[in-house]
PDB file of N, H, CA, C and O in Angstrom:
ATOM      1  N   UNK A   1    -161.916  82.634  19.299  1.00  0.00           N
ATOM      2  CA  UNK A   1    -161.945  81.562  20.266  1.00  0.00           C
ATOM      3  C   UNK A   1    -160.575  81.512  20.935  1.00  0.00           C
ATOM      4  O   UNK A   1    -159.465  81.521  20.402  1.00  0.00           O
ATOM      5  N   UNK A   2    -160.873  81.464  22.092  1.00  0.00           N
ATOM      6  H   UNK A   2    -161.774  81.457  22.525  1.00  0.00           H
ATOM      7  CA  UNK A   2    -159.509  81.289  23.225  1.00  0.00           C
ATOM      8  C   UNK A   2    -159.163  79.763  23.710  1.00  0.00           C
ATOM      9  O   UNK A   2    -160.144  79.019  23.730  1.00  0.00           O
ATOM     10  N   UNK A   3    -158.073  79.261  24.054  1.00  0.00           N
ATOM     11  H   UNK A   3    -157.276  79.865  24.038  1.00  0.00           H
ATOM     12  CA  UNK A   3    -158.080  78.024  24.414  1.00  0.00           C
ATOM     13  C   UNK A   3    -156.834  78.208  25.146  1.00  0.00           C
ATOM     14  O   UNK A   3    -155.772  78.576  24.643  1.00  0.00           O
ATOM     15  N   UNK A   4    -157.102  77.840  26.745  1.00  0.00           N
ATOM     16  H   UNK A   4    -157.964  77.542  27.153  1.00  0.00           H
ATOM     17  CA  UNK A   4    -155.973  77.553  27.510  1.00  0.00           C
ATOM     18  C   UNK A   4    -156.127  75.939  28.021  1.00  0.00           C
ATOM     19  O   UNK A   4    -157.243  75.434  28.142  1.00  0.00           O
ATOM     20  N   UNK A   5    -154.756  75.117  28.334  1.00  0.00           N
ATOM     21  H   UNK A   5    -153.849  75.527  28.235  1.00  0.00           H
ATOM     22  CA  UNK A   5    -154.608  74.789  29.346  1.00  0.00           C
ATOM     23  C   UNK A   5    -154.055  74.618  30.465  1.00  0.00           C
ATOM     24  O   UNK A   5    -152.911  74.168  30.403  1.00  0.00           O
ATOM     25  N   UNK A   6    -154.550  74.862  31.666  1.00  0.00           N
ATOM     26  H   UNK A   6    -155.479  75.228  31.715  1.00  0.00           H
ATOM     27  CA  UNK A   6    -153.994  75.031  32.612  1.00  0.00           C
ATOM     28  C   UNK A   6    -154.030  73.953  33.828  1.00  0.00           C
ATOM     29  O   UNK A   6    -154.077  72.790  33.429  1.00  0.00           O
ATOM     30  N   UNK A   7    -154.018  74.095  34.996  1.00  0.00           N
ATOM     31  H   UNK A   7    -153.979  75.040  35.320  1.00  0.00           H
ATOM     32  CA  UNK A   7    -154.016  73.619  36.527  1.00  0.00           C
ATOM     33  C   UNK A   7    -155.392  73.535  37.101  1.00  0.00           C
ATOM     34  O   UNK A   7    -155.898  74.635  37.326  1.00  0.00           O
ATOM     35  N   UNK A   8    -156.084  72.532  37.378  1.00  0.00           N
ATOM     36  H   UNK A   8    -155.673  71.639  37.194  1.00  0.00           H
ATOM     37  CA  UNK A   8    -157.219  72.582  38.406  1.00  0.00           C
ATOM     38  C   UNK A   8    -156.871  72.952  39.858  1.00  0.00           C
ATOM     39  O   UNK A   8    -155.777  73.436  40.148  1.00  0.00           O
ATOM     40  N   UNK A   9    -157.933  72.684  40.847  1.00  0.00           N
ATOM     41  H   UNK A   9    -158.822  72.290  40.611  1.00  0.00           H
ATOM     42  CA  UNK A   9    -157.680  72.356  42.201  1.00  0.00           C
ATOM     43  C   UNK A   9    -156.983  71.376  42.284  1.00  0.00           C
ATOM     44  O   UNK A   9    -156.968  70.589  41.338  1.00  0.00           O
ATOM     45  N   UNK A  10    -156.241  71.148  43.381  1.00  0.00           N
ATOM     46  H   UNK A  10    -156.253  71.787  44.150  1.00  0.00           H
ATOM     47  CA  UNK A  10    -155.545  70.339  43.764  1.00  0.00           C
ATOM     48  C   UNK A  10    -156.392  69.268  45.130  1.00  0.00           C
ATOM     49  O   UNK A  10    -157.268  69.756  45.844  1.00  0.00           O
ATOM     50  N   UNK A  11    -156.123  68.431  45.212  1.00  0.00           N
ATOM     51  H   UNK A  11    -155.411  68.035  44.632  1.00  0.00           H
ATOM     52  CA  UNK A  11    -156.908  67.559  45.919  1.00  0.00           C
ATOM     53  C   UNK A  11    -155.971  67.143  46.700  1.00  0.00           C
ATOM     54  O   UNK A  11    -154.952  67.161  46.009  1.00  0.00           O
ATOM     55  N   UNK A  12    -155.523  66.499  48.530  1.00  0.00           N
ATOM     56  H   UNK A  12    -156.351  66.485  49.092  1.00  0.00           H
ATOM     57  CA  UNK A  12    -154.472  66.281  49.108  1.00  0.00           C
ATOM     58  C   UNK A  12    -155.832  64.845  49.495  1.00  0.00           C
ATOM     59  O   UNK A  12    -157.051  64.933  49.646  1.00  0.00           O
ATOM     60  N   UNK A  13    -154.841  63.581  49.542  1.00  0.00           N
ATOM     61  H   UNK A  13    -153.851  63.510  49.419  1.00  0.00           H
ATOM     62  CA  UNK A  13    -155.299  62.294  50.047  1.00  0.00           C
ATOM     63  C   UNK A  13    -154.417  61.930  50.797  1.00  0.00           C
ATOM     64  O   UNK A  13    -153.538  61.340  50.168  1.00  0.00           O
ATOM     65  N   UNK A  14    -154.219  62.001  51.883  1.00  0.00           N
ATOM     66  H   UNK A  14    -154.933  62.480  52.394  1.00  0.00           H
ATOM     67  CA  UNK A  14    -153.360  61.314  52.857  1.00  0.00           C
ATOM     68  C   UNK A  14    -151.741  61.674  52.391  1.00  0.00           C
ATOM     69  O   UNK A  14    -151.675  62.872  52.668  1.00  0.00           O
ATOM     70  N   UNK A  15    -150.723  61.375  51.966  1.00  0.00           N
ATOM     71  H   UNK A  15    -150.776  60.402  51.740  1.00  0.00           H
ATOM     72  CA  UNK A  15    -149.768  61.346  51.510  1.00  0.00           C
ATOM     73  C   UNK A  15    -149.789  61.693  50.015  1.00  0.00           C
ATOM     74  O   UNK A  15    -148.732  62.114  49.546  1.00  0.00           O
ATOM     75  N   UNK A  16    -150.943  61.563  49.135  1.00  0.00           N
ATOM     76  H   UNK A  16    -151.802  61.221  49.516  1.00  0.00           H
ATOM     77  CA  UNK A  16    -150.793  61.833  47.660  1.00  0.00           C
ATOM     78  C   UNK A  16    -151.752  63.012  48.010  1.00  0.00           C
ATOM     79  O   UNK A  16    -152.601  63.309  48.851  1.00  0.00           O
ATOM     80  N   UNK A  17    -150.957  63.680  46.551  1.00  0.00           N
ATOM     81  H   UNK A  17    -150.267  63.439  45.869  1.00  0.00           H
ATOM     82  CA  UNK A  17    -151.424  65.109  46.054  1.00  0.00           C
ATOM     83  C   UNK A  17    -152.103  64.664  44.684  1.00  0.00           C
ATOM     84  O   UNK A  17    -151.465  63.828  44.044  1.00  0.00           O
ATOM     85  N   UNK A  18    -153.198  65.064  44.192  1.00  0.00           N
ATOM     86  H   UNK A  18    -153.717  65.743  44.711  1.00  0.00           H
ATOM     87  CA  UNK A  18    -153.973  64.850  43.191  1.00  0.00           C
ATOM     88  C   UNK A  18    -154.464  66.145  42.286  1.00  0.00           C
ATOM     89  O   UNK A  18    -155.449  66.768  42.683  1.00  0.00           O
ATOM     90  N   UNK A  19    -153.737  66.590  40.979  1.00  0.00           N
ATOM     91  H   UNK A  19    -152.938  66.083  40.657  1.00  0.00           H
ATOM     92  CA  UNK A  19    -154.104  67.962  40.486  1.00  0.00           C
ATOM     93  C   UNK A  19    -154.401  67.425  39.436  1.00  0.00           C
ATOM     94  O   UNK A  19    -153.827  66.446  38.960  1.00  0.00           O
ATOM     95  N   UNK A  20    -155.911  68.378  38.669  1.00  0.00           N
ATOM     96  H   UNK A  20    -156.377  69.173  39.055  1.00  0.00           H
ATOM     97  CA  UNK A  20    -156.387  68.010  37.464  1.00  0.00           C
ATOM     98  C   UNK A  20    -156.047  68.721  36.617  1.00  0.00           C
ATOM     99  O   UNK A  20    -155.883  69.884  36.984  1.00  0.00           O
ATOM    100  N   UNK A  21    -155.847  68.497  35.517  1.00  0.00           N
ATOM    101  H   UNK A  21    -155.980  67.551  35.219  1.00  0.00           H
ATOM    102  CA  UNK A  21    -155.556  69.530  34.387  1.00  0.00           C
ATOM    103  C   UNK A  21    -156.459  69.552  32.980  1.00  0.00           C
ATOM    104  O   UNK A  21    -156.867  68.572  32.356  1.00  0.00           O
ATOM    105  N   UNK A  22    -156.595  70.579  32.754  1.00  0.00           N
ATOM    106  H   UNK A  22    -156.264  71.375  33.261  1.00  0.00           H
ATOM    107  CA  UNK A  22    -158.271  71.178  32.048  1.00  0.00           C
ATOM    108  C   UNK A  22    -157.679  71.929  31.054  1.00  0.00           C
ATOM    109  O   UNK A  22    -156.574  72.470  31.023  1.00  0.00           O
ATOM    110  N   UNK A  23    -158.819  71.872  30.025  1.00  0.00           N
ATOM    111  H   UNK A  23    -159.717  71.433  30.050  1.00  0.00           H
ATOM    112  CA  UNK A  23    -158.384  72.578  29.002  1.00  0.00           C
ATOM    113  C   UNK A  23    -159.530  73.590  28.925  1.00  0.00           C
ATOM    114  O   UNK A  23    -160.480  72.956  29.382  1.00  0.00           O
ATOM    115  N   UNK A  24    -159.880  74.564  28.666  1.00  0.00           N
ATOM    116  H   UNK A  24    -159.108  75.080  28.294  1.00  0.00           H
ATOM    117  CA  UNK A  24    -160.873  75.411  28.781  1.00  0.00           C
ATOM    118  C   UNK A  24    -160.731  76.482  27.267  1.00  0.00           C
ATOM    119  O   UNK A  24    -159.738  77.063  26.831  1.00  0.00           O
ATOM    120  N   UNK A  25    -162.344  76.431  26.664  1.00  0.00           N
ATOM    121  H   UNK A  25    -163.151  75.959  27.019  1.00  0.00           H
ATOM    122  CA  UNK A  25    -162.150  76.885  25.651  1.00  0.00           C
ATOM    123  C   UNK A  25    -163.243  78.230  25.505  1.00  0.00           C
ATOM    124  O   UNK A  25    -164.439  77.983  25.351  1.00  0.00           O
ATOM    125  N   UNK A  26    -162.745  79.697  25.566  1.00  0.00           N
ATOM    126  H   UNK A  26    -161.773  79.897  25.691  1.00  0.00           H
ATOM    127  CA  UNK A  26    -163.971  80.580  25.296  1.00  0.00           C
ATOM    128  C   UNK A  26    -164.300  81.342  24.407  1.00  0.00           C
ATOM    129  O   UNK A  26    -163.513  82.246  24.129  1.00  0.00           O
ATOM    130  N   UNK A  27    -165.561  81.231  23.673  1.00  0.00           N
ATOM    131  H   UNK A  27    -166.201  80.497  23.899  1.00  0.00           H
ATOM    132  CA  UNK A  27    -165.764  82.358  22.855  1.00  0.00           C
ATOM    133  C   UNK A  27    -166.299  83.611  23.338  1.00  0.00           C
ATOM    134  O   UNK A  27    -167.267  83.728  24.088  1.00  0.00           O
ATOM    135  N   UNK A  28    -165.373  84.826  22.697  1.00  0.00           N
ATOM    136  H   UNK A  28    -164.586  84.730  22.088  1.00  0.00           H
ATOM    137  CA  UNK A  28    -165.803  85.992  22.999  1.00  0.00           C
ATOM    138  C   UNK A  28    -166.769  86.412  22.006  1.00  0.00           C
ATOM    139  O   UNK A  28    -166.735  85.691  21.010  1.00  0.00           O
ATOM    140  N   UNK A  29    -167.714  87.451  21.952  1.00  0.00           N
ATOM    141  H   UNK A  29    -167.741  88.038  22.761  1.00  0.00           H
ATOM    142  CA  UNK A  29    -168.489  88.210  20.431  1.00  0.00           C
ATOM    143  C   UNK A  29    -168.558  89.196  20.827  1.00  0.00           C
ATOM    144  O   UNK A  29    -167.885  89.653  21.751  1.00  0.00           O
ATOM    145  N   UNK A  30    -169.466  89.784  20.153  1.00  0.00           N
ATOM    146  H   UNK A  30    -170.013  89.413  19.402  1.00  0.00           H
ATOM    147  CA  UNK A  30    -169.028  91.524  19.939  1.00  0.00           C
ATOM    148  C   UNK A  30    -169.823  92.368  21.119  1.00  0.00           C
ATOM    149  O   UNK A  30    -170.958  92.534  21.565  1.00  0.00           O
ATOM    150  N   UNK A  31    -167.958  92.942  21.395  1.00  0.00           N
ATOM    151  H   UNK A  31    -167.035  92.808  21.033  1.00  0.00           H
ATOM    152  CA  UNK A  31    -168.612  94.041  22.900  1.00  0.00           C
ATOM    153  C   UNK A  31    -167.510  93.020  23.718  1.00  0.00           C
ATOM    154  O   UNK A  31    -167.257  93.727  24.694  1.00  0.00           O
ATOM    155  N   UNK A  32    -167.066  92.329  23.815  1.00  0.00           N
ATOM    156  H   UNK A  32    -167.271  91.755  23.022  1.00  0.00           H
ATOM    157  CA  UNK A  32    -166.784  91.350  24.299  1.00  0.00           C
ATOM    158  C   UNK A  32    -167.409  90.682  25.373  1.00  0.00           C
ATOM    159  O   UNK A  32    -166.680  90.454  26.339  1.00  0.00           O
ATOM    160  N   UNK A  33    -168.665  90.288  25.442  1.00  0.00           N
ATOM    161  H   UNK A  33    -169.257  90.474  24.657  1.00  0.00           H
ATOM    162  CA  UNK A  33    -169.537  89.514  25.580  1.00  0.00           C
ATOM    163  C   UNK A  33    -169.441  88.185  25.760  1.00  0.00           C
ATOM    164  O   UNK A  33    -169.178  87.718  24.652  1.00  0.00           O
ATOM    165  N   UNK A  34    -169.519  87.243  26.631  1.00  0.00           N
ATOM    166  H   UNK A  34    -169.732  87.622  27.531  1.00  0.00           H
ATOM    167  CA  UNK A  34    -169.078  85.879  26.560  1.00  0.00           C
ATOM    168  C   UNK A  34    -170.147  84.959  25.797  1.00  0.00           C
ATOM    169  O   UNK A  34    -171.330  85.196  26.038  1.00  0.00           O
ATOM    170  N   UNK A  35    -169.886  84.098  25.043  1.00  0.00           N
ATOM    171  H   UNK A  35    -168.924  83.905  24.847  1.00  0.00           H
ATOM    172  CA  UNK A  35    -170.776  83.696  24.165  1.00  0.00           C
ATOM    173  C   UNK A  35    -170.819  82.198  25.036  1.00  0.00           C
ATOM    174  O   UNK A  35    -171.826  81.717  25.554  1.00  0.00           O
ATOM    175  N   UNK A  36    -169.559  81.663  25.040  1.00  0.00           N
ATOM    176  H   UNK A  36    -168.741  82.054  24.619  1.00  0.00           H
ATOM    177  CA  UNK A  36    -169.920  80.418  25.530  1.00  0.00           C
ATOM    178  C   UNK A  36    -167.865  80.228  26.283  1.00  0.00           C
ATOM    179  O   UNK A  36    -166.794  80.765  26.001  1.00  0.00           O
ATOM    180  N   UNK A  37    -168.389  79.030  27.412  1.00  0.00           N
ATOM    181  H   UNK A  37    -169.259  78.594  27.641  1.00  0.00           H
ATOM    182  CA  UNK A  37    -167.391  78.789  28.211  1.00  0.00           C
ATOM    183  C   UNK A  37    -167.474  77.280  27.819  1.00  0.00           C
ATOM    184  O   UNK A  37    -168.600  76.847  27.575  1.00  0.00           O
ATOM    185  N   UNK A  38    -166.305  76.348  27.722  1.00  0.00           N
ATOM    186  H   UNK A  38    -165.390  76.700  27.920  1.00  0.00           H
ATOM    187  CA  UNK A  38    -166.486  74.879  27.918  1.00  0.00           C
ATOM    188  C   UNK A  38    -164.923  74.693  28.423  1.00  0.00           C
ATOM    189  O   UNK A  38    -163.869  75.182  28.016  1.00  0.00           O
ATOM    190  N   UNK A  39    -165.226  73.802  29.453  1.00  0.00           N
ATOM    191  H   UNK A  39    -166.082  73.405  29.784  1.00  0.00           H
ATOM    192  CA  UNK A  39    -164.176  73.262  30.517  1.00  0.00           C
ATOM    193  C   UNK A  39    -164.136  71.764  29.986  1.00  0.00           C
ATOM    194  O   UNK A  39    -165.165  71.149  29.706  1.00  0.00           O
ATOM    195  N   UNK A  40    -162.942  71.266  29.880  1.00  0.00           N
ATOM    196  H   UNK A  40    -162.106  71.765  30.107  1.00  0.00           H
ATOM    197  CA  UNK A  40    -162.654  70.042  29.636  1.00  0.00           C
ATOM    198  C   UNK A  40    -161.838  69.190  30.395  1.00  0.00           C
ATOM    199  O   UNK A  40    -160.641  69.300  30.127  1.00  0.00           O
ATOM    200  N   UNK A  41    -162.149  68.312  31.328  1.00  0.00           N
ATOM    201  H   UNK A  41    -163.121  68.222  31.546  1.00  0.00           H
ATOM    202  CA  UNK A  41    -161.079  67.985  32.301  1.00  0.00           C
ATOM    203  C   UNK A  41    -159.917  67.076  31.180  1.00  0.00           C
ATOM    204  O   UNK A  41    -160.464  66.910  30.089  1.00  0.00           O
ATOM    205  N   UNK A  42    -159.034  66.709  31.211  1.00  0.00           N
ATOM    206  H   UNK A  42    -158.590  66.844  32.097  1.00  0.00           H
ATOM    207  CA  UNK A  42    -157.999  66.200  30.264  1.00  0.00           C
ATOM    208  C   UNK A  42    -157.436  64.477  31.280  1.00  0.00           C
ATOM    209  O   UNK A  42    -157.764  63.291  31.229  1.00  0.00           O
ATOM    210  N   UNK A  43    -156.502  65.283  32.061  1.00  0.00           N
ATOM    211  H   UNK A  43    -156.236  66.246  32.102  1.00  0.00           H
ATOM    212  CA  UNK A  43    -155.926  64.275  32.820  1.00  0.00           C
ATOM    213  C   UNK A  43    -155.823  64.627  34.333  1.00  0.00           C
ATOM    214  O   UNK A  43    -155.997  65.746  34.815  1.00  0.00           O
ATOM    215  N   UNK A  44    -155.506  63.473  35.006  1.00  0.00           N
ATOM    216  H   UNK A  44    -155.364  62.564  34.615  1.00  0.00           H
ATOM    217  CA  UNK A  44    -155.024  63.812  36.698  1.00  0.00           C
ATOM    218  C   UNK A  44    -153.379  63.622  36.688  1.00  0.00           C
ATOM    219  O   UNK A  44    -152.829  62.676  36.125  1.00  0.00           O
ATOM    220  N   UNK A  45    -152.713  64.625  37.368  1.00  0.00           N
ATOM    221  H   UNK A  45    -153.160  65.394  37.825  1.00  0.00           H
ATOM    222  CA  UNK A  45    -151.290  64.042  38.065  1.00  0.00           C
ATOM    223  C   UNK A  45    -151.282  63.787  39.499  1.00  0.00           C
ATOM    224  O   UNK A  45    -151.435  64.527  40.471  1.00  0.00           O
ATOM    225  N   UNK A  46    -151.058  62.518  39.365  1.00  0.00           N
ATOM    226  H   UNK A  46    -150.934  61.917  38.575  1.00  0.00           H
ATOM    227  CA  UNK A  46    -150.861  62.094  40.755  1.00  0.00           C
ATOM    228  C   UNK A  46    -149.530  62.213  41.488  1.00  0.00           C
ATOM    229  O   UNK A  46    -148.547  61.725  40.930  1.00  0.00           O
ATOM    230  N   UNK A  47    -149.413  62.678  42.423  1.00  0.00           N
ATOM    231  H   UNK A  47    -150.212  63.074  42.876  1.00  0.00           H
ATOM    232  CA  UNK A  47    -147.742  62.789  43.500  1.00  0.00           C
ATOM    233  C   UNK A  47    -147.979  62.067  44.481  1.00  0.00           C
ATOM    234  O   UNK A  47    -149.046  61.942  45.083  1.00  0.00           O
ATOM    235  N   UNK A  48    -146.134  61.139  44.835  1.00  0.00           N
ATOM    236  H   UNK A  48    -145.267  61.240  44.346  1.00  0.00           H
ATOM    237  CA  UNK A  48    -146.746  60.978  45.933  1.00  0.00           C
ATOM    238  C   UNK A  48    -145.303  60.234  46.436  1.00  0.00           C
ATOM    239  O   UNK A  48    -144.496  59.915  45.563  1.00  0.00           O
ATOM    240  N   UNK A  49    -145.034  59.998  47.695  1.00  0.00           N
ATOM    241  H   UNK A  49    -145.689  60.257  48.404  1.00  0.00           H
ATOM    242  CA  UNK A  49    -143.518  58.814  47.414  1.00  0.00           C
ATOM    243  C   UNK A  49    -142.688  59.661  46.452  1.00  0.00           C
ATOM    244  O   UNK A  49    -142.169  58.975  45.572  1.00  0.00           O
ATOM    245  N   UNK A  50    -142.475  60.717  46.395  1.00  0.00           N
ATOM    246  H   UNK A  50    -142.897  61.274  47.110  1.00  0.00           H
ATOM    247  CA  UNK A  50    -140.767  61.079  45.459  1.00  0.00           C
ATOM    248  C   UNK A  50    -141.475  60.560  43.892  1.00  0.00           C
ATOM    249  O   UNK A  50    -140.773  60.328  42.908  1.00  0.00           O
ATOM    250  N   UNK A  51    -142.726  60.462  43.901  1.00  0.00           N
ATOM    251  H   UNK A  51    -143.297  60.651  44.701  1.00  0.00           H
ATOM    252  CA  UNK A  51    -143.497  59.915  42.170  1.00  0.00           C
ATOM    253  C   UNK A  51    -144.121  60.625  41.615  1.00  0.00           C
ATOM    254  O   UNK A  51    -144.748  61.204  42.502  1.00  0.00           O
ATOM    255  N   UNK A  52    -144.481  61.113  40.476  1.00  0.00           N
ATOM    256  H   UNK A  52    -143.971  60.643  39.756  1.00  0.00           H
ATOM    257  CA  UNK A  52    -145.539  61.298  39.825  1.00  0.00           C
ATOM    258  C   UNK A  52    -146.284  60.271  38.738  1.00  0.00           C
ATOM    259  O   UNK A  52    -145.567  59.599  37.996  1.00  0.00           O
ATOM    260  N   UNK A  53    -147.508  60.182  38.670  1.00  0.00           N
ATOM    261  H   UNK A  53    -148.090  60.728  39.273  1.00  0.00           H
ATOM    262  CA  UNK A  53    -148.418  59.382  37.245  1.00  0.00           C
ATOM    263  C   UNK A  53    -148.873  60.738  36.655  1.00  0.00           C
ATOM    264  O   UNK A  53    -148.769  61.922  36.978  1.00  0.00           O
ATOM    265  N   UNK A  54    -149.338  60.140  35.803  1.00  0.00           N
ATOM    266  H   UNK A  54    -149.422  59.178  35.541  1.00  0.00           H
ATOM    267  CA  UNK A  54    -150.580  61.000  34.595  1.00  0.00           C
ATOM    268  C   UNK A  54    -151.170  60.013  34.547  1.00  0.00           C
ATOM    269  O   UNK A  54    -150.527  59.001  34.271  1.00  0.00           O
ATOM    270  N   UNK A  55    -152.644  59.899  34.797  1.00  0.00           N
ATOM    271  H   UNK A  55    -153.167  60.722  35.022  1.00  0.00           H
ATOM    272  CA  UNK A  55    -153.714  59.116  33.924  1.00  0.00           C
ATOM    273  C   UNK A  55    -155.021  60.069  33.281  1.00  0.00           C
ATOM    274  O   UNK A  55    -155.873  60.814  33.765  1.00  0.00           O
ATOM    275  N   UNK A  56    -154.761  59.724  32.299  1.00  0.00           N
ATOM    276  H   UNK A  56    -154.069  59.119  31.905  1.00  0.00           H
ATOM    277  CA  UNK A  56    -155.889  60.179  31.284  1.00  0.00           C
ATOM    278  C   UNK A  56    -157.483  60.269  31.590  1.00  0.00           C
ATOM    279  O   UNK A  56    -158.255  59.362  31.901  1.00  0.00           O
ATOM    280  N   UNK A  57    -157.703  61.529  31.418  1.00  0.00           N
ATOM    281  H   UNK A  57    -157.076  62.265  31.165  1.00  0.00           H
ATOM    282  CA  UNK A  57    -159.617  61.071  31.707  1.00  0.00           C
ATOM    283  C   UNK A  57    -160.084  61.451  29.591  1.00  0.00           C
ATOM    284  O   UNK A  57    -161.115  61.014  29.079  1.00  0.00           O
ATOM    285  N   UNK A  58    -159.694  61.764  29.303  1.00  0.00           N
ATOM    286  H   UNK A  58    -158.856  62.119  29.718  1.00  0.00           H
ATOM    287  CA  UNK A  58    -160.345  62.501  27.995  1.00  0.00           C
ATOM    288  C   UNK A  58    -159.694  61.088  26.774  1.00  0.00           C
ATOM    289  O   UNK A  58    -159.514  61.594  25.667  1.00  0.00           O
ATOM    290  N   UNK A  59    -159.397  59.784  26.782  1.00  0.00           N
ATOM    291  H   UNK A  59    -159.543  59.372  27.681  1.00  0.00           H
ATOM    292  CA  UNK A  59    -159.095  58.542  26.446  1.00  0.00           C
ATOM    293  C   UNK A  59    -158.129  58.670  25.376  1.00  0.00           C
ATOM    294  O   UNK A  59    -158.100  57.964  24.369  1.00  0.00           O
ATOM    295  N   UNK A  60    -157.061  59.953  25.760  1.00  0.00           N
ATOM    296  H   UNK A  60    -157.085  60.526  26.579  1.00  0.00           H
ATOM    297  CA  UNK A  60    -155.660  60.829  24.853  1.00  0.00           C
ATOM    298  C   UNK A  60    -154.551  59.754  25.817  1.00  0.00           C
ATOM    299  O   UNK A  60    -154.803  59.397  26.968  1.00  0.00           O
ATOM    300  N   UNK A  61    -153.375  59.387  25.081  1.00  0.00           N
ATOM    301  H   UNK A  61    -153.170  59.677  24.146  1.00  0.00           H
ATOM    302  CA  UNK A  61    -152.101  59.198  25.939  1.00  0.00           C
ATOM    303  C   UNK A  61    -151.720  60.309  26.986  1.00  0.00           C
ATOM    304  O   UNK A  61    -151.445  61.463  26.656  1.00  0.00           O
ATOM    305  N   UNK A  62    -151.728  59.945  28.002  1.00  0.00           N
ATOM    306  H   UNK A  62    -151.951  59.008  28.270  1.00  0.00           H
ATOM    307  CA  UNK A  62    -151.120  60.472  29.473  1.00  0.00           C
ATOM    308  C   UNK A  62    -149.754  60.497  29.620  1.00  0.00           C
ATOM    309  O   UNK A  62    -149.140  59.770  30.400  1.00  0.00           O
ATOM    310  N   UNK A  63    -149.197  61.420  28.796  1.00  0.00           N
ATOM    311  H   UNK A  63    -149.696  62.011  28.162  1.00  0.00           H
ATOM    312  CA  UNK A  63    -147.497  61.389  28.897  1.00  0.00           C
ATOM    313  C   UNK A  63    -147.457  62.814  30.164  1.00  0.00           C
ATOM    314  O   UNK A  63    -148.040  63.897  30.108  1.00  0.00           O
ATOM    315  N   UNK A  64    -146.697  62.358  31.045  1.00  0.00           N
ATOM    316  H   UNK A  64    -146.224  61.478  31.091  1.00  0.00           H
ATOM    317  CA  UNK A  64    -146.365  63.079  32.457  1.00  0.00           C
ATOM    318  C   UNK A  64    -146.086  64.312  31.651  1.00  0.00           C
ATOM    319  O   UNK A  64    -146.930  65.145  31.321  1.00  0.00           O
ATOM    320  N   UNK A  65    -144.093  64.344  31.219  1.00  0.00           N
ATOM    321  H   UNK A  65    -143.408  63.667  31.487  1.00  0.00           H
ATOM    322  CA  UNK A  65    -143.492  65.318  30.845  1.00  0.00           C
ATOM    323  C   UNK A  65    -144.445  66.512  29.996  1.00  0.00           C
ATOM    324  O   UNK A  65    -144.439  67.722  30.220  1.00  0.00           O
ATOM    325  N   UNK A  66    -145.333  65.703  28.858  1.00  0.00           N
ATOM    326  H   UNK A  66    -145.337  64.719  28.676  1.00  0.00           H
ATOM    327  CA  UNK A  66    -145.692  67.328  28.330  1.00  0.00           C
ATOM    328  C   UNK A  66    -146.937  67.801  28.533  1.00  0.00           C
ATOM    329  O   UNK A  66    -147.430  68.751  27.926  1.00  0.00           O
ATOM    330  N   UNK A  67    -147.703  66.856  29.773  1.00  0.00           N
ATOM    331  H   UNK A  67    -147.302  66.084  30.266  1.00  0.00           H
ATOM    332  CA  UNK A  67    -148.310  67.481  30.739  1.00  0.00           C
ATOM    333  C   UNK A  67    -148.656  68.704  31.421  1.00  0.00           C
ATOM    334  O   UNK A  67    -149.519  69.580  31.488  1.00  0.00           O
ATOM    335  N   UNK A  68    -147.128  68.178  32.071  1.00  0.00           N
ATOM    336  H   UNK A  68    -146.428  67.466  32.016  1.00  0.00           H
ATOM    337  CA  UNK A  68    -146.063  69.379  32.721  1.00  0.00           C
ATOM    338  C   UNK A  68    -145.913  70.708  32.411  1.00  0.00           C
ATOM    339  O   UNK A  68    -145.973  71.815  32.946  1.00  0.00           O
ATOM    340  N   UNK A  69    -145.644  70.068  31.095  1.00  0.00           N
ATOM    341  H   UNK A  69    -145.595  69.168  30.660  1.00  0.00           H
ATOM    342  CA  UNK A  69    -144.788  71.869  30.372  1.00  0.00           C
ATOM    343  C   UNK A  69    -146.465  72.337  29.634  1.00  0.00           C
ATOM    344  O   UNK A  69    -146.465  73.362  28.952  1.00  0.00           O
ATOM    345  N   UNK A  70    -147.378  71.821  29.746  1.00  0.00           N
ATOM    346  H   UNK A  70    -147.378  70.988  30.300  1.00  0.00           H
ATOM    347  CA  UNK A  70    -148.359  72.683  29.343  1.00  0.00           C
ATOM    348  C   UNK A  70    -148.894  73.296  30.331  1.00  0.00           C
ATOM    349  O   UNK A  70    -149.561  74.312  30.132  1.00  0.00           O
ATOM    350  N   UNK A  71    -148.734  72.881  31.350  1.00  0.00           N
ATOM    351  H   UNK A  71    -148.192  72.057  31.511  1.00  0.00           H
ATOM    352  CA  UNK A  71    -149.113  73.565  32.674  1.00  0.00           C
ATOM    353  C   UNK A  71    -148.280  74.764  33.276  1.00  0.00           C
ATOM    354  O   UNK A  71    -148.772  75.443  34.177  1.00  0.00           O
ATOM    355  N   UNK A  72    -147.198  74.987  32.851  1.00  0.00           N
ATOM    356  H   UNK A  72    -146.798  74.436  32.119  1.00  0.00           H
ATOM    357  CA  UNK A  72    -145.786  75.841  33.377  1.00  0.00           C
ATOM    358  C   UNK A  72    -145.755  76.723  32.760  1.00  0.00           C
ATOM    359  O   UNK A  72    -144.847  77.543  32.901  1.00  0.00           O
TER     360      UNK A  72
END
């Protein structure tokens, strides 16, 4: 089993930038064959004004910083 997380699409709203961040988990089997894919959305970072938020979709604490560095 593989597990990244990474960067969604990015979404632009007027002045704010809106990127989701997902955790995605796959099993390979034999031959390497995909057995199964599951996408997990986690949180949104919002930009906007010289700002960033994190708010949580998966009901985990939304800490910005290690957000960040899981995405980088």
């Amino acid at each position: 089993m593989i597990e990244i997380t990474g960067e969604g699409r990015e979404i632009i709203a007027g002045k704010r930038s809106i990127r989701t961040i997902v955790r995605a988990t796959v099993m390979i089997g034999p031959g390497g064959e995909l057995i199964s894919l599951r996408i997990m959305p986690l949180a949104l970072i919002v930009s906007g004004d010289d700002k960033q938020w994190a708010i949580s979709i998966d009901g985990e604490p939304a800490d910005l910083e290690p957000l960040l560095d899981m995405i980088s």
